[in-house]
Backbone bond lengths (Angstrom), bond angles and torsions (degrees), N, CA, C in turn:
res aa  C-N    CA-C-N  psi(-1)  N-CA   C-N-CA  omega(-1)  CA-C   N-CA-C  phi
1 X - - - 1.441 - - 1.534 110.72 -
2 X 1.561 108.59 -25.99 1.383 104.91 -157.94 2.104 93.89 -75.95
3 X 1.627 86.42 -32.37 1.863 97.30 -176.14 1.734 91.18 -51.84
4 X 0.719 120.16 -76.21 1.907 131.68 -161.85 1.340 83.99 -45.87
5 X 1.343 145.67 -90.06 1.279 110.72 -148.43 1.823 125.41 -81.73
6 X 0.976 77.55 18.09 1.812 90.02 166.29 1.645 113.91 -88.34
7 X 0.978 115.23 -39.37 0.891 115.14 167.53 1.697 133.68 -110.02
8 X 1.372 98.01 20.91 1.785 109.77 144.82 1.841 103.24 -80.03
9 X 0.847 114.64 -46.45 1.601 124.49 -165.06 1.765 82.99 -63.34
10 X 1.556 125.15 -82.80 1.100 111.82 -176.68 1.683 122.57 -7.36
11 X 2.006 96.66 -75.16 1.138 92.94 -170.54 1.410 122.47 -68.12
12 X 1.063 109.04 9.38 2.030 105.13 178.40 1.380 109.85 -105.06
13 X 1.325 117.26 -13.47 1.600 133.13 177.64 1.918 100.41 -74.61
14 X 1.202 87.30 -20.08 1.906 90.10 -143.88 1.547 90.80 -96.24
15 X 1.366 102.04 -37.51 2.196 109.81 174.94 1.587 98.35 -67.99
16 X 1.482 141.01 -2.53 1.405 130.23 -135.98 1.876 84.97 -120.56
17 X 1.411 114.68 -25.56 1.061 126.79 -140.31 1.543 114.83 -49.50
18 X 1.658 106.98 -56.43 1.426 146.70 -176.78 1.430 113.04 -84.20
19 X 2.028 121.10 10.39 1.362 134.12 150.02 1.193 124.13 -13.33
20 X 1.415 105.06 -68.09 1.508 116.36 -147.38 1.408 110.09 -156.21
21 X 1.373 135.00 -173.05 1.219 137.36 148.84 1.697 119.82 -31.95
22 X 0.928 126.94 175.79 1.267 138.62 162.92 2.268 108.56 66.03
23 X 1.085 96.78 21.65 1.353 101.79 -148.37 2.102 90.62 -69.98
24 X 0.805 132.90 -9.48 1.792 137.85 162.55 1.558 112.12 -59.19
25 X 1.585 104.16 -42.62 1.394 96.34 -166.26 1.922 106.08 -92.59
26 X 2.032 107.24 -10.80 1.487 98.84 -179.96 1.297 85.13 -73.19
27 X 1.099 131.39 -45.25 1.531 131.08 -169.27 1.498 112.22 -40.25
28 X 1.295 113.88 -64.96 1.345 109.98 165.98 1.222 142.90 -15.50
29 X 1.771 100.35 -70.13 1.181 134.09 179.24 1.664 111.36 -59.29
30 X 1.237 113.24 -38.36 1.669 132.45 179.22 1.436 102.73 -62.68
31 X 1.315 130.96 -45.15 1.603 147.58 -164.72 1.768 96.22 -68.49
32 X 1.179 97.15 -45.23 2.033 97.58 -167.75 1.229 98.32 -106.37
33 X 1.300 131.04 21.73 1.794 121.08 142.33 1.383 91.61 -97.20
34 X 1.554 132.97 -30.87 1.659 128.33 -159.83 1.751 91.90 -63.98
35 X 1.346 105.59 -64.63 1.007 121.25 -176.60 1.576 125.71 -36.59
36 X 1.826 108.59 -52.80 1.862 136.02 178.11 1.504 87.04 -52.98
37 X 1.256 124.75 -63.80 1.619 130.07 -154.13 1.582 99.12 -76.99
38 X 1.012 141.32 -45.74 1.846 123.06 163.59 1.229 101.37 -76.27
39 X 1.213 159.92 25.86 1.525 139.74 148.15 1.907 87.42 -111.33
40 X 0.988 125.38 -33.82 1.578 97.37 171.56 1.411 122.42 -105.10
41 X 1.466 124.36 -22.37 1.867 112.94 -169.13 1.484 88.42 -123.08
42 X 1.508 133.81 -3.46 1.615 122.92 -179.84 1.512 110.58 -86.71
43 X 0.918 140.53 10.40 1.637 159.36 -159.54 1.275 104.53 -76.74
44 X 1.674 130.15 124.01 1.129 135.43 177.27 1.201 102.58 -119.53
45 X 1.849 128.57 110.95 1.224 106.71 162.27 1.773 138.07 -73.80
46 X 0.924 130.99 100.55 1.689 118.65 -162.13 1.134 123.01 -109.15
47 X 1.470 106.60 48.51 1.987 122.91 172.10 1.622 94.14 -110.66
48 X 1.462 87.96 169.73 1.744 90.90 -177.73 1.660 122.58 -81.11
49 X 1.696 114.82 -5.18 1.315 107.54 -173.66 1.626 94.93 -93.48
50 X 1.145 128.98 10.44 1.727 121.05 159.57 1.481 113.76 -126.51
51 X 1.206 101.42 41.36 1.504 131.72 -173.36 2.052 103.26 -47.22
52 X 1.410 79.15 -65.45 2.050 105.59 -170.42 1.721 95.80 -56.33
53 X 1.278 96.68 -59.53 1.425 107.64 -147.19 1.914 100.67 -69.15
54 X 1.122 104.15 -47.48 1.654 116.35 155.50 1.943 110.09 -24.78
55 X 0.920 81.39 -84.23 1.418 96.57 -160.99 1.544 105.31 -53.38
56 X 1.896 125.56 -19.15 1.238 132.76 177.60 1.508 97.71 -74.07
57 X 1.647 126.63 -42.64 1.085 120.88 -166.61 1.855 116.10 -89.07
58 X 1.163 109.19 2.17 1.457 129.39 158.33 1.308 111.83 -74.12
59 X 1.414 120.38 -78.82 1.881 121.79 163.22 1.130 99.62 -19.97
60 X 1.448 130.83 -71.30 1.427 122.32 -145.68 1.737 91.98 -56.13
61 X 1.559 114.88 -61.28 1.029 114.94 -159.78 1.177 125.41 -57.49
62 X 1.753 118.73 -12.89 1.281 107.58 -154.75 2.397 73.28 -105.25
63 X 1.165 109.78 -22.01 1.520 100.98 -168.50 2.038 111.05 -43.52
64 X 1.751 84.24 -41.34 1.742 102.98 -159.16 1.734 92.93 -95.55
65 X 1.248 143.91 4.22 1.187 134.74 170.28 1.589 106.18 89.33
66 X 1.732 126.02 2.18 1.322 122.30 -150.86 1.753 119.36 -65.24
67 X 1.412 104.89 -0.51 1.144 109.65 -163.66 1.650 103.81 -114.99
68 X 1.198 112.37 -10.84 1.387 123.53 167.27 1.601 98.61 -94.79
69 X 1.098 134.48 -25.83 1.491 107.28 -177.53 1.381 81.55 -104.73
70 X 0.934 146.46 19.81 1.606 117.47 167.32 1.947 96.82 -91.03
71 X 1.137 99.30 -55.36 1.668 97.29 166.76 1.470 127.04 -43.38
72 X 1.163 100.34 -25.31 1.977 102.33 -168.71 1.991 88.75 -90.32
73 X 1.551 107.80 -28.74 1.205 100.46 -161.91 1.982 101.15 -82.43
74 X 1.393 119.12 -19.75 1.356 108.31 162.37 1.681 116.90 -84.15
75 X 0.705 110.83 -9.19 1.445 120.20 -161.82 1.930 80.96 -85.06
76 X 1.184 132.87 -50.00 1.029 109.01 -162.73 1.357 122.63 -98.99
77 X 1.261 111.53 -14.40 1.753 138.60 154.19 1.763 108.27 -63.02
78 X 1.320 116.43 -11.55 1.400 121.91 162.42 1.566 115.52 -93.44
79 X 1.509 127.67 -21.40 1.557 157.54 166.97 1.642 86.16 -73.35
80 X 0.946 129.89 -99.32 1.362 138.19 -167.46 1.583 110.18 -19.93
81 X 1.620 104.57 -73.15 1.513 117.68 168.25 1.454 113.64 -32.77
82 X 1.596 116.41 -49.00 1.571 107.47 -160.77 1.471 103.07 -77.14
83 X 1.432 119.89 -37.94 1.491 129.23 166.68 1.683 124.68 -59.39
84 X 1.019 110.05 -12.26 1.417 115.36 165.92 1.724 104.57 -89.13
85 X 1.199 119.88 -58.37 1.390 131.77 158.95 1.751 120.03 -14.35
86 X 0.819 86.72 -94.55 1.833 109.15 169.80 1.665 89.80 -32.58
87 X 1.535 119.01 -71.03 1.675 114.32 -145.20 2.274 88.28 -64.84
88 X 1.370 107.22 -53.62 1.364 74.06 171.80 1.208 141.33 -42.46
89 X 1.504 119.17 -68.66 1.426 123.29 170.05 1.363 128.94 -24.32
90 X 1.331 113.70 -42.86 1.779 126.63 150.05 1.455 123.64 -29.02
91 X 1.720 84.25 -61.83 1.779 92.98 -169.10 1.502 94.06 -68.16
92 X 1.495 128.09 -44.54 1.667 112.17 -178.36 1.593 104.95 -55.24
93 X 1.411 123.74 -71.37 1.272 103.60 -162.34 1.589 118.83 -47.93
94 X 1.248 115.14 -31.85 1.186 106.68 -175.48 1.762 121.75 -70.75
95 X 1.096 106.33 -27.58 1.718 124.04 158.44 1.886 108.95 -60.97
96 X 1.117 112.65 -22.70 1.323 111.78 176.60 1.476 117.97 -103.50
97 X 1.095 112.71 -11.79 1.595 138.54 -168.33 1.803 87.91 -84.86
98 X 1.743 112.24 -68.52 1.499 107.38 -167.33 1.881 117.30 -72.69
99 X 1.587 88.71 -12.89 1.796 87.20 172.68 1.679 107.58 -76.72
100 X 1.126 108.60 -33.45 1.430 105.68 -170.88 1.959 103.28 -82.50
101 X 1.251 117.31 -43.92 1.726 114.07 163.11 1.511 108.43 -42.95
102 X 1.555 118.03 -49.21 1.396 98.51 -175.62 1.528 107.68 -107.42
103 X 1.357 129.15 12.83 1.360 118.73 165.95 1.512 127.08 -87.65
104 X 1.458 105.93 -28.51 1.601 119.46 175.81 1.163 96.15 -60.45
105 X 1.641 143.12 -94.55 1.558 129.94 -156.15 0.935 110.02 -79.17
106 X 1.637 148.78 22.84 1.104 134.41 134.53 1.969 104.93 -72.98
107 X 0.656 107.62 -89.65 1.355 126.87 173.35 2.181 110.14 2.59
108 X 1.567 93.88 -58.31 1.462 127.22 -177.14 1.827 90.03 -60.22
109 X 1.560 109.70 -58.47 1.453 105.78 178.57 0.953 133.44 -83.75
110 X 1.425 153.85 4.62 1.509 147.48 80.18 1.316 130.25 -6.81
111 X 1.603 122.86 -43.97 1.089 143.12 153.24 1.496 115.42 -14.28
112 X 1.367 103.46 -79.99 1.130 140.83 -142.76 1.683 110.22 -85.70
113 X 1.538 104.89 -38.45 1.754 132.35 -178.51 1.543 91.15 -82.33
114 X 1.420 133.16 -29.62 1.717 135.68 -165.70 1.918 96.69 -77.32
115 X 1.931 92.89 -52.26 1.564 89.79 177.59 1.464 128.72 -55.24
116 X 1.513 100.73 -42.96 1.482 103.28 -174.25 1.397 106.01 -84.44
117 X 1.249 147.82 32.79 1.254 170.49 -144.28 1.839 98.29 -14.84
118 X 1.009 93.40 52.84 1.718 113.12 153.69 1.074 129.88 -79.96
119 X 1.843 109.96 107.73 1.700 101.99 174.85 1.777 108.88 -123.99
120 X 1.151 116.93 41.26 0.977 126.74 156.81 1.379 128.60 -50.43
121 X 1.500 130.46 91.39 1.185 124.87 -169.24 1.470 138.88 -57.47
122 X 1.713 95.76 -6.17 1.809 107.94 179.78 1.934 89.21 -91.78
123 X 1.447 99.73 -24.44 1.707 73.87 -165.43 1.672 108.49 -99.58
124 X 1.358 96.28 23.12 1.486 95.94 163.12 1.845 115.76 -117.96
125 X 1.032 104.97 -2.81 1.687 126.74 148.30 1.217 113.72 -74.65
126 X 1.302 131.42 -26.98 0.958 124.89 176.56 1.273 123.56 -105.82
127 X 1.339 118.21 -7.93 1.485 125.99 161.79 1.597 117.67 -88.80
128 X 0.996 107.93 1.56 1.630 126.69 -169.17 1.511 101.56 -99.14
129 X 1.535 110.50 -48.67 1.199 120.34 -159.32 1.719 88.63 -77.50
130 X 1.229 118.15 -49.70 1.675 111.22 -171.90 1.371 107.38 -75.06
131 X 1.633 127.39 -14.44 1.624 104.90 155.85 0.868 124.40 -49.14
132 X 1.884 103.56 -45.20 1.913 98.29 -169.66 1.214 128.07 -63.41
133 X 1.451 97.87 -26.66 1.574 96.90 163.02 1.250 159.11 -106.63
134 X 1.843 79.71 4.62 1.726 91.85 159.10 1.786 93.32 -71.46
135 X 1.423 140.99 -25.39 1.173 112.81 -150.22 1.643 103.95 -108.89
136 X 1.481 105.30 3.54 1.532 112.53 151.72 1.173 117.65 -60.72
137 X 1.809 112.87 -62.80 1.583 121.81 170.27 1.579 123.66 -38.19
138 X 1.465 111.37 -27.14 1.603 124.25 179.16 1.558 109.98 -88.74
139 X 1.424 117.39 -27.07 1.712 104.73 162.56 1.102 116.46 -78.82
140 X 1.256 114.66 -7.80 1.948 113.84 -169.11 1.437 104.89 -69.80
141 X 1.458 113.77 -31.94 1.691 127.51 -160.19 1.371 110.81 -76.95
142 X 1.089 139.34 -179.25 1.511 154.64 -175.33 1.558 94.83 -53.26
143 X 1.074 110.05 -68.17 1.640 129.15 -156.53 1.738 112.38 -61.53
144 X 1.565 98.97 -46.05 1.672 121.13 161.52 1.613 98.30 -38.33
145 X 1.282 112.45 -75.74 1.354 140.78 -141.06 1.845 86.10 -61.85
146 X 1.133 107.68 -60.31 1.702 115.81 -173.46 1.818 108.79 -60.31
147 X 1.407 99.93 -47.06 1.706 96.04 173.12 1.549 139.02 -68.52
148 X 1.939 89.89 -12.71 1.512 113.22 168.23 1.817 121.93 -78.44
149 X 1.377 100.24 -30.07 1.103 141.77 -169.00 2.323 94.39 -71.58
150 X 1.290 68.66 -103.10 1.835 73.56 158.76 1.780 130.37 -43.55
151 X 1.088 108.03 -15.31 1.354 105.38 152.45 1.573 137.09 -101.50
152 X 1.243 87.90 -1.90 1.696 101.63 164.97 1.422 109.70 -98.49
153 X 1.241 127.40 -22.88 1.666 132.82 169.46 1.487 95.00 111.52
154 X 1.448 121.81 -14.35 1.595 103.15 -178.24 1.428 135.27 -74.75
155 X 0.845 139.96 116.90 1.123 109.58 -170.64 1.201 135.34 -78.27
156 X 1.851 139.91 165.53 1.000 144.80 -130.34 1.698 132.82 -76.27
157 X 1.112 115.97 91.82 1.459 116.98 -169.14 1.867 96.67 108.07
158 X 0.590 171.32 5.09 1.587 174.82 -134.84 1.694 121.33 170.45
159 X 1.437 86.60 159.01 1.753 96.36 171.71 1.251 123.25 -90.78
160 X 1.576 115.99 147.63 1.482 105.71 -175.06 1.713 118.29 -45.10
161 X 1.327 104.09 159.67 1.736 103.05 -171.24 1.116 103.01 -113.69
């Protein structure tokens, strides 16, 4: 009994996941009760001196399905995980995507005013001003559009689903 309602709670923890904000760290938190509850109430003994008692706690499990939703319930807390996964990795590249759109021609134009040992303050306003817009011209493009995209978490050409 104690298995069955552990894993009603699971599965209502596990539908709860994708609520609200913060949904990595319920995730988290969901993984190390998944985890607490098979190192303490998922335990099969399978020697012969818990022979009886074994095989009572199998019936039970197989009566209430507990061993099929315990599987469906990692199986989808492993879905969850990889989808939380991925949407970060997005938001980094895409945070690395707009440093590098606006770090290259800034960077190149400082660069370039450092070599020719120019400190003319209009022509570093004015090399500043044409980074920004070479690096306006660089979000406008496919690649802009996808790294803007990925830093909002949506994904590319569409609304979240």
């Amino acid at each position: 009994m104690i298995q069955r309602t552990h894993i009603d709670h699971l599965t209502e923890d596990l539908a709860q996941v994708f609520t609200g904000p913060g949904e990595a760290n319920r995730l988290s938190r969901l993984e190390r009760r998944i985890a607490h509850f098979r190192s303490t109430y998922w335990r099969q003994h399978l020697t012969t001196t818990h022979g009886i008692a074994n095989d009572l706690l199998i019936a039970y499990q197989h009566q209430y399905r507990l061993s099929d939703r315990f599987t469906e319930i990692l199986a989808e807390a492993a879905d969850h995980n990889r989808l939380i996964q991925t949407q970060e990795n997005q938001q980094i590249s895409g945070a690395l995507g707009v440093l590098t759109i606006l770090g290259l021609p800034l960077g190149t134009a400082l660069g370039v005013l450092q070599v020719l040992g120019d400190e003319d303050p209009w022509h570093l306003v004015t090399a500043t001003s044409g980074a920004l817009a070479a690096t306006a011209a660089l979000l406008t493009t496919r690649y802009g559009r996808l790294v803007l995209a990925a830093l909002r978490g949506r994904p590319p050409g569409g609304r979240d689903q």
